[in-house]
N, C-alpha and C positions, 0 to 999 in steps of 0.2 A: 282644747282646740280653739284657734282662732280664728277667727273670720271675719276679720277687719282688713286682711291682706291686700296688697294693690297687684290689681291685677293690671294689665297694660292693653290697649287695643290693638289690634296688628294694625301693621305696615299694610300702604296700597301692594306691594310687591307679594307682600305674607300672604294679601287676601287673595291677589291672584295664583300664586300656586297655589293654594289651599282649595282654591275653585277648581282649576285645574286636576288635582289629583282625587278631589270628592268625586268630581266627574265619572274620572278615570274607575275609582277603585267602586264606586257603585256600582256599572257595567258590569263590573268582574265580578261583584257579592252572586248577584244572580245567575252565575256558573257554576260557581262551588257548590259543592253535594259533601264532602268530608266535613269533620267535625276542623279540622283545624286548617290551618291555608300558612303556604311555603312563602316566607319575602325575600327577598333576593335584593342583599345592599350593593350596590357597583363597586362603589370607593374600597370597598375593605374586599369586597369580592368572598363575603360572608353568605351563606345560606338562613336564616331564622326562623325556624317553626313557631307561630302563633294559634293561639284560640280563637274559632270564629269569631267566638261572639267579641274576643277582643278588637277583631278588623272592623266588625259592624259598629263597635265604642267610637273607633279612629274613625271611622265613615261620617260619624255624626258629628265630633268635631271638626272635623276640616268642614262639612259644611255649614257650621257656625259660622270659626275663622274665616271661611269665604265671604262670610255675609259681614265682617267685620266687626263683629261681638268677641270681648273678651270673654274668657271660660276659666273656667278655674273645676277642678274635680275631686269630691268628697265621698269616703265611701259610705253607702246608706248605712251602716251598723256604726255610726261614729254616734261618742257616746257625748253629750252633750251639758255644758252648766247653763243654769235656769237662767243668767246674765246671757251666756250665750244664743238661748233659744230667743228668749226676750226681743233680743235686737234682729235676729232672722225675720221673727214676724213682727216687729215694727213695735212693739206697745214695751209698758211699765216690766221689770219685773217684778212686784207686787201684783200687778194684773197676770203675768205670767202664773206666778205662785197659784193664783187664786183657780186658774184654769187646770192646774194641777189638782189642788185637792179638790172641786168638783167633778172630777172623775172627767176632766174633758180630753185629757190626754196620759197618758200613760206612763210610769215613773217609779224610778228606783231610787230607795234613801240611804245612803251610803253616809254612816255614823249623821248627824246633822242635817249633811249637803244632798238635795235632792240631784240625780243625774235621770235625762232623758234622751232618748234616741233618736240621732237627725230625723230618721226615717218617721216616725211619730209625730212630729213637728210639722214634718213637709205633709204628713197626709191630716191634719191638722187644719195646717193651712190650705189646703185643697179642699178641703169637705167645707170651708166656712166660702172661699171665693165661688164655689157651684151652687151655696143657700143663696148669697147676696147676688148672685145671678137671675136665681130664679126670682128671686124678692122685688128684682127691679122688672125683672120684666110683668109680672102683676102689678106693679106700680105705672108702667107703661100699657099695658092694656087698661089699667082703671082709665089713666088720664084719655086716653085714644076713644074711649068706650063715651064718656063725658065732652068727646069735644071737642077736649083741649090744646090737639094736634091743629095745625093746618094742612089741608091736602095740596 
């Protein structure tokens, strides 16, 4: 898998309909009671049965796109190289390795080559930016507690 891909930012135009139809299609989320939901294309005069949960995917992108954010989409079970993961979360991959075999994240050795699961990675990286959160903000009451603040 690659993930050096360019992704492009939308157009003011994109981002206005994209606004536009998040608008639209969230209103309508909160009517639906079925598991799946009927779209209806004009041009081709196509009916399309979708998966809820698929329109709630599309709801959440358009309201990216609205906001002017490129997106790009991975499925969590993608399987990952240690190069690959490396560069996700920003550091060496020797420092990657090493996170592996302390058991800091979870991984399969396929002949040699170690492979790990985006989804492993991301919640990885989530559990380390909620420590350094908390880290700062004890770092910020010490200083506030000493002083160091001005009111």
């Amino acid at each position: 898998m690659n993930l050096n891909y360019k992704t492009k930012r939308p157009t003011k135009e994109e981002q206005r309909i994209a606004m536009e139809s998040y608008n639209a299609l969230d209103a309508i989320l909160e009517e639906l009671k079925s598991p799946n939901a009927e779209i209806f294309v004009e041009e081709t005069q196509e009916k399309i049965e979708i998966p809820l949960s698929a329109l709630k995917l599309l709801v959440k992108i358009l309201k990216v796109t609205g906001e002017g954010k490129p997106i790009s989409i991975v499925p969590i079970e993608t399987e990952m190289t240690t190069q690959a993961a490396a560069e996700l979360l920003g550091c060496s991959r020797p420092h990657f390795v090493k996170l592996l075999e302390t058991g800091e994240i979870n991984f399969v050795k396929i002949g040699k080559h170690r492979r790990v699961m985006l989804e492993d990675v991301v919640k990885y990286r989530n559990r380390r930016k909620s420590e350094q959160k908390k880290i700062m903000g004890k770092i910020m009451q010490s200083d506030e507690d000493q002083g160091l603040y001005d009111s």
